[in-house]
C-alpha positions in Angstrom: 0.0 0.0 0.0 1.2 3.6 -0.9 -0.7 6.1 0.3 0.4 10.2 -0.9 -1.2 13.2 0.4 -1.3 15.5 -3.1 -3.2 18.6 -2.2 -4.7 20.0 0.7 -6.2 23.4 1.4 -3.5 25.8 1.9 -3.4 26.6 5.9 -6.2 24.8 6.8 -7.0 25.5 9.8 -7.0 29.2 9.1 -9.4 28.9 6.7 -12.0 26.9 8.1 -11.3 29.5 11.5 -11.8 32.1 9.0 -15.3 30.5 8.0 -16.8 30.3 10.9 -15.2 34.0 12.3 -17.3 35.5 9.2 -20.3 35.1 10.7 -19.9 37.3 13.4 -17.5 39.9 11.8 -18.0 43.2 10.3 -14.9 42.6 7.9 -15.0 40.1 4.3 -13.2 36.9 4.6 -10.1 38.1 2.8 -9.6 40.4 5.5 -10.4 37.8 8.2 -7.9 35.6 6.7 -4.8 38.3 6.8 -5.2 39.6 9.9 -6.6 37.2 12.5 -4.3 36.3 14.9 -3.1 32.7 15.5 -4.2 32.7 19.4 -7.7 33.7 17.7 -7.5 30.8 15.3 -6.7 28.8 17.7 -9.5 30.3 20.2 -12.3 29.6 17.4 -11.1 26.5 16.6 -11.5 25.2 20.0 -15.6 26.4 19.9 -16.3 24.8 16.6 -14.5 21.3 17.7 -16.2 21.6 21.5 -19.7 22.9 20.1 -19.9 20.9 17.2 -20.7 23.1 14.4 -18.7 20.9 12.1 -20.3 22.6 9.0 -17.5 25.0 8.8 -15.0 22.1 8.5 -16.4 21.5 5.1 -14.5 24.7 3.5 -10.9 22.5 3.8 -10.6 19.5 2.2 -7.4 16.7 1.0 -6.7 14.5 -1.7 -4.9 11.7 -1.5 -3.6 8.8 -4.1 -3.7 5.7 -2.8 -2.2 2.5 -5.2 -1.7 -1.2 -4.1 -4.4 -1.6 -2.5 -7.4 -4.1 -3.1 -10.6 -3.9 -4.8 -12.1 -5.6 -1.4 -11.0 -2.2 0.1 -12.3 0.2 -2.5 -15.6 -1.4 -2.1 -15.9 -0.1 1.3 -14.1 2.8 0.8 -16.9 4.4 -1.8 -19.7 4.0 0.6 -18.4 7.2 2.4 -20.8 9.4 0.3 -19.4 12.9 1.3 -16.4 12.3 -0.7 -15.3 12.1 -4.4 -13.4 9.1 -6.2 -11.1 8.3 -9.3 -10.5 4.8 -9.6 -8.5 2.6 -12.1 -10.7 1.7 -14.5 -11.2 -2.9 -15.2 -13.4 -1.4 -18.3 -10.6 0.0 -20.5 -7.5 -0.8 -18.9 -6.4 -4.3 -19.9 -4.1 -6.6 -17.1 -2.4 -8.4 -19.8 0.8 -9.1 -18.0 -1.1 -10.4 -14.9 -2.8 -9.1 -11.9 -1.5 -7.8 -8.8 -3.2 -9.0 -5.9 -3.3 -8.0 -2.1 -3.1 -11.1 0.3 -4.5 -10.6 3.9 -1.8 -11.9 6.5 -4.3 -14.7 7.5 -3.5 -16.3 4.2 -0.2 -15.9 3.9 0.8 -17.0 7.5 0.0 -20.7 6.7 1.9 -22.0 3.4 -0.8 -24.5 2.2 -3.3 -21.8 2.6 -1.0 -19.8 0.7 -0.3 -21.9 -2.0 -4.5 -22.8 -2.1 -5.1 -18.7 -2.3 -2.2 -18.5 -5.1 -4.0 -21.3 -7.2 -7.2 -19.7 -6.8 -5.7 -16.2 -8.4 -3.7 -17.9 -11.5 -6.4 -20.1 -12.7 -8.9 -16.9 -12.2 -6.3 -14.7 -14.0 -5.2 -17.9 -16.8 -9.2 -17.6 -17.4 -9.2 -13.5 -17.7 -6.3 -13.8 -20.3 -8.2 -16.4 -22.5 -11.2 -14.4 -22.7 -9.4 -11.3 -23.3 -7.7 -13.1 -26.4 -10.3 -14.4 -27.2 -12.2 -10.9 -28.1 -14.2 -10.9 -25.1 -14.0 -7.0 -23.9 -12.7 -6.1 -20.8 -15.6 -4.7 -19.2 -17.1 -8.3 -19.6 -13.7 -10.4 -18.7 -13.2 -8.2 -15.8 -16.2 -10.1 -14.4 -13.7 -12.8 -13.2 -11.2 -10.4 -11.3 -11.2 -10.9 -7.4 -11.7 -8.7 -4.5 -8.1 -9.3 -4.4 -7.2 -7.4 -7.2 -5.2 -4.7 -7.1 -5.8 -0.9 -8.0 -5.4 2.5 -7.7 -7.7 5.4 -6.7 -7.6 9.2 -6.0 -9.7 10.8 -2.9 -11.3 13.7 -1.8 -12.5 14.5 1.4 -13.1 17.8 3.7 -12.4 18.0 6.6 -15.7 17.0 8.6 -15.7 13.7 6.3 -12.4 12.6 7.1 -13.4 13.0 10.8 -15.6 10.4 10.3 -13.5 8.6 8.0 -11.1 8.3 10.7 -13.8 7.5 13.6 -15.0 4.8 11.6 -11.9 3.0 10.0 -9.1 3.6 12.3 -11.2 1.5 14.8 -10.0 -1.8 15.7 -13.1 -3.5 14.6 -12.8 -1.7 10.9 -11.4 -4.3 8.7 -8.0 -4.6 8.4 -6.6 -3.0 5.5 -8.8 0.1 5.3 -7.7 0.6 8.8 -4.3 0.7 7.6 -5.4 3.3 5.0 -6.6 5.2 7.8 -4.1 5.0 10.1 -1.9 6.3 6.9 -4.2 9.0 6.1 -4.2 10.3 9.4 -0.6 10.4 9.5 -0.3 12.2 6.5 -3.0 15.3 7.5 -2.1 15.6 11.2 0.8 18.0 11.1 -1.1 19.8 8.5 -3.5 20.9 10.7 -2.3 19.5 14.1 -5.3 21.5 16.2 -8.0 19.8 14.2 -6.6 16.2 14.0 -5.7 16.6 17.6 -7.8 13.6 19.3 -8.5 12.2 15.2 -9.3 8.2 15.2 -11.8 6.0 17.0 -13.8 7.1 19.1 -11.9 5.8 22.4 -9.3 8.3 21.5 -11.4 10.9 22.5 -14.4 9.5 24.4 -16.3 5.9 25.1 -16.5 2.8 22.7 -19.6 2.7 21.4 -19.4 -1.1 20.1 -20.8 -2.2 23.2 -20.2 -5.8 23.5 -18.4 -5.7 20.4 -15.5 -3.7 21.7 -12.3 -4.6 21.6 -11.6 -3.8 25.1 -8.5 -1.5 24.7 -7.9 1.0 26.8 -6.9 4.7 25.6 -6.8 7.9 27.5 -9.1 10.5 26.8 -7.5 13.4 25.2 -8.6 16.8 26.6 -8.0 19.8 24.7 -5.6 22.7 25.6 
């Protein structure tokens, strides 16, 4: 998995501070934006996270591109609706020279298991070629391409989503390897905008588990704010 932040809001957290500061100034938002000072950014950044008027988080967002991970991840990934998505197309680009696949640990820990996984993928990606040469497009061959199957996509997120991108998928229960794309993520925007991403994760970091008997049972300290 490579995960690259490629854009993100220039000084985030001064714009979204910005944002909200608008509402109750007598000055435009350029001016807001040049003169405000950073204790005051700070100061209204504190109110929108402890009041939750996470609307104004919106007006920041990141993009990220993500490649080697698998199409069992993606599938999850693009049910977080406040976001956008590029992804490797299985319709026009053709995996001639063989597919890439992602193997979870719980495979690859036992040889035999390894070598019946490994099977699985050639003779599914034997069959792909055949049809391929056969004249069958790619949009229909692609039909027999696993959840294993590598590819590559672009996201974009604000700021609010990612919140609960990261409350979500950086939580133990999340499956594994979008957790790992979250704990990445998360690594990648935190010094970015270190006020924001502050207590950024699942919710223990901040608060209770809300899995309930479902919880993994560790223990983390709650974070309190400066």
């Amino acid at each position: 998995m490579h995960v690259e932040l490629l854009y993100h809001t220039p000084d985030p957290e001064r714009a979204i501070a910005t944002a909200a500061r608008l509402c109750y100034a007598p000055v435009g938002a350029a001016e807001l934006m040049e003169t405000m000072p950073e204790e005051r950014v700070k100061s209204v950044l504190s109110t929108i996270m402890a009041s939750g008027h996470y609307s104004t988080l919106e007006h920041a967002s990141y993009t990220f591109a993500v490649d080697g991970v698998s199409r069992a991840l993606t599938h999850q990934l693009v049910r977080h609706r406040i976001a956008s998505f590029n992804q490797q197309s299985q319709r026009y680009v053709k995996f001639k020279n063989g597919v890439e696949v992602v193997k979870p640990e719980s495979v690859t820990a036992t040889p035999e298991l390894e070598a019946v996984f490994d099977e699985a993928i050639e003779a599914t990606v034997n069959a792909y070629k055949k049809l391929l040469d056969a004249g069958v497009p790619a949009e229909d061959a692609r039909y027999l391409l696993p959840n294993a199957a590598e590819t590559k996509i672009v996201i974009t997120m604000n700021v609010r989503e990612l919140l609960h991108f990261f409350e979500l998928r950086c939580c133990n229960r999340a499956q594994w390897e979008i957790r790992e794309l979250a704990h990445r993520m998360l690594e990648l925007v935190k010094p970015t905008a270190p006020f924001i991403f502050m207590d950024a994760g699942a919710p223990c970091v901040h608060s209770s588990c809300p899995e309930g008997k479902m919880t993994c049972g560790n223990p983390y300290p709650k974070v309190v704010r400066g």
